[in-house]
TIKELO-875903 format. One record per residue: residue number from 1; z, x, y of N, C-alpha, C in turn. Coordinates in Angstrom, 1 decimal. Layout:
REM TIKELO-875903
REC;NUM;Z;X;Y;Z;X;Y;Z;X;Y
...
END
This chain:
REM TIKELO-875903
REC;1;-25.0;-2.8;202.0;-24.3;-4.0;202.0;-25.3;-5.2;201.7
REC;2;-24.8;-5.8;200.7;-26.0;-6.8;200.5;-25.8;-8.3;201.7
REC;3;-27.0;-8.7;201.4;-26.9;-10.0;202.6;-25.7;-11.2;202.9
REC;4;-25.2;-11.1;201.4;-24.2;-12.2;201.5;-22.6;-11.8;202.0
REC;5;-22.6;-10.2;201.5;-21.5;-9.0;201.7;-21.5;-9.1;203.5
REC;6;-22.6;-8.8;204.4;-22.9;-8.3;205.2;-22.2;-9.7;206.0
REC;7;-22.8;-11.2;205.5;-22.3;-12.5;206.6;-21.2;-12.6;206.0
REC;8;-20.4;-12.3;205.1;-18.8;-12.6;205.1;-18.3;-11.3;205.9
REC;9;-18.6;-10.3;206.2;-17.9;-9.8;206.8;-17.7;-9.9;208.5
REC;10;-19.2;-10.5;208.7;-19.4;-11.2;210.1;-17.8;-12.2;210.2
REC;11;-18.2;-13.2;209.1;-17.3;-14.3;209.6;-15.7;-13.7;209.4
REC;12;-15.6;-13.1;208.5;-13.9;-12.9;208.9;-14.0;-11.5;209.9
REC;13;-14.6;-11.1;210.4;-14.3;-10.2;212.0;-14.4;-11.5;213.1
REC;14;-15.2;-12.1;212.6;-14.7;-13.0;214.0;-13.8;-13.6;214.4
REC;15;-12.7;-14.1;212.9;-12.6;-15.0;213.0;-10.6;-15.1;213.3
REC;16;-9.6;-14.1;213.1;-8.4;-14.8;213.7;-8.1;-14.2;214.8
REC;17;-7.9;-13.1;215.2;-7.3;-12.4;216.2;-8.2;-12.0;216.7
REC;18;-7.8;-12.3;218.1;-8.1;-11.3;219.2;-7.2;-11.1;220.2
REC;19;-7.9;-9.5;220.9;-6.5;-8.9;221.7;-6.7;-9.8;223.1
REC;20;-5.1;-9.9;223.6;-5.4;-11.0;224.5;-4.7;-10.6;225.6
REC;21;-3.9;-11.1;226.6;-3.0;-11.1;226.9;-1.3;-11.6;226.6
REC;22;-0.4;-11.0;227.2;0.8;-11.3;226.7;1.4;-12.6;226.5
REC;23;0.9;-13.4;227.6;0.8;-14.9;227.6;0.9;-15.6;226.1
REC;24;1.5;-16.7;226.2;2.0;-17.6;224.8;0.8;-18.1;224.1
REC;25;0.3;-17.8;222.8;-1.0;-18.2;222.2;-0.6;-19.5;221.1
REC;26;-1.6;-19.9;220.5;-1.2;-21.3;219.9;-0.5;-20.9;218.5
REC;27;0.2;-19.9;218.8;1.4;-19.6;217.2;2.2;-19.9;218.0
REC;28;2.7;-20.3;219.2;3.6;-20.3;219.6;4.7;-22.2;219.2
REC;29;4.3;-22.6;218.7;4.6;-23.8;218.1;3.9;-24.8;217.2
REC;30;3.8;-23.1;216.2;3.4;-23.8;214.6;4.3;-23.8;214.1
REC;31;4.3;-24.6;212.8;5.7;-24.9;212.0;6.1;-24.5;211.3
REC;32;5.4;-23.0;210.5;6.3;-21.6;210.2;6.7;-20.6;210.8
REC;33;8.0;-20.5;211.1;9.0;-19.8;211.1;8.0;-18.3;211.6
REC;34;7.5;-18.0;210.8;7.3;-17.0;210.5;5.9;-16.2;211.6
REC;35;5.0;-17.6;211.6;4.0;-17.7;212.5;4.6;-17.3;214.0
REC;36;5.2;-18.8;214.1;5.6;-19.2;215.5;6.2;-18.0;216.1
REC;37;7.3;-17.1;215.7;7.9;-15.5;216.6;7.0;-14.9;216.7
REC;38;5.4;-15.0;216.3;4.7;-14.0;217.3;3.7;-14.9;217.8
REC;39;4.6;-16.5;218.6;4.0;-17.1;218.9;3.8;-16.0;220.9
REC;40;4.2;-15.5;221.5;4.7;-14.9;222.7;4.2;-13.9;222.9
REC;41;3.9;-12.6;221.6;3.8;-11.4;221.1;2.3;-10.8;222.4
REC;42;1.9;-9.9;222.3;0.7;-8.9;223.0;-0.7;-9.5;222.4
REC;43;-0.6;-10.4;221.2;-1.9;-10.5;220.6;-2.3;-12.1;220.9
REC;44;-3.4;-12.2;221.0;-3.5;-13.7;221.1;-4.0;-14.1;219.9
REC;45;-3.3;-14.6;219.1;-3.3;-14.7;217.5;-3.9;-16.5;217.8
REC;46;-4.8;-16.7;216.5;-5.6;-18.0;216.2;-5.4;-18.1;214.9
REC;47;-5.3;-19.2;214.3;-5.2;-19.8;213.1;-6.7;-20.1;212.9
REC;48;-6.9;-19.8;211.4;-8.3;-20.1;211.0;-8.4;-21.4;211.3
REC;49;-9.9;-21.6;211.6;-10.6;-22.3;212.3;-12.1;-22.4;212.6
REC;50;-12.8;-23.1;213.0;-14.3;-23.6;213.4;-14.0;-23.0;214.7
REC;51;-13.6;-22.8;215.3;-13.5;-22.8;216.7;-13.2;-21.4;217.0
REC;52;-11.6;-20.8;216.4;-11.3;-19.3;216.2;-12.3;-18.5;215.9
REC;53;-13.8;-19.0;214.6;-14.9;-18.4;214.2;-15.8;-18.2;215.4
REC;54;-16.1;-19.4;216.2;-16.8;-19.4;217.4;-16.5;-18.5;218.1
REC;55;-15.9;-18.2;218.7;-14.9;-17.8;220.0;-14.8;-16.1;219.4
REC;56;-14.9;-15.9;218.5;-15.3;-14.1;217.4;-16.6;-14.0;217.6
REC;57;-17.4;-14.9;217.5;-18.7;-14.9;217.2;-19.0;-14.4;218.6
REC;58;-18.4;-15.4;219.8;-18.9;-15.2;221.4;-17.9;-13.8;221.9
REC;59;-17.7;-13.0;221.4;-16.7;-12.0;221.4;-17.3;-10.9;220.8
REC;60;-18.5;-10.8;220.3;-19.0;-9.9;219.8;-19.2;-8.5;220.8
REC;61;-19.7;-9.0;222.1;-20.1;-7.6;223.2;-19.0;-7.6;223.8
REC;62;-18.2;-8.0;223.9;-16.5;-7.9;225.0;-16.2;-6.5;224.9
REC;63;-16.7;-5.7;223.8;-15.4;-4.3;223.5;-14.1;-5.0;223.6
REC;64;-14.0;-5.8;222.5;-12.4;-5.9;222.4;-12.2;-6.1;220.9
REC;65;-11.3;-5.3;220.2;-11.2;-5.6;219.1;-10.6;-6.8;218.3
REC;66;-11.0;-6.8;217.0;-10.5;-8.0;216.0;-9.4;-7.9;215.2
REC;67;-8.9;-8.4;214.7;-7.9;-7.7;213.2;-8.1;-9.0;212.7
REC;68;-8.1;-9.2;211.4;-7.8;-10.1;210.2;-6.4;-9.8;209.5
REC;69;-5.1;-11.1;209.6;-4.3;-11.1;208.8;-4.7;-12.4;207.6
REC;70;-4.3;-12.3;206.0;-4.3;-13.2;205.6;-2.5;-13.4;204.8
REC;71;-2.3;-14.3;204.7;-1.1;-14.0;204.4;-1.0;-15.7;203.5
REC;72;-0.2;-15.6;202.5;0.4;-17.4;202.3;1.6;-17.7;202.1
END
């Protein structure tokens, strides 16, 4: 994996989802439809972000997994 290969795949593992608790995460009153019903859901879903990237980054040793959705 070359060097540039290797930090993009850093940054999108860190960067929307992580497993959370059941509790309401901040989809839960965005303004697609579509978002917002798994605003409640098992995952604690994040909208790309500076901060969603952080928070993956500081999530690295947890043992907790990531997923990447992209969708438009």
């Amino acid at each position: 994996m070359t060097s540039f290969t290797a930090k993009m795949a850093h940054m999108l593992i860190a960067a929307i989802v992580m497993a959370g608790s059941a509790a309401a995460n901040e989809l839960s009153e965005h303004d697609s439809p579509y978002l917002a019903m798994h605003g409640d859901g098992p995952v604690a879903w994040h909208t790309w972000s500076a901060e969603a990237l952080e928070k993956g980054r500081g999530m690295r040793n947890c043992n907790k997994g990531r997923l990447i959705t992209l969708r438009r």
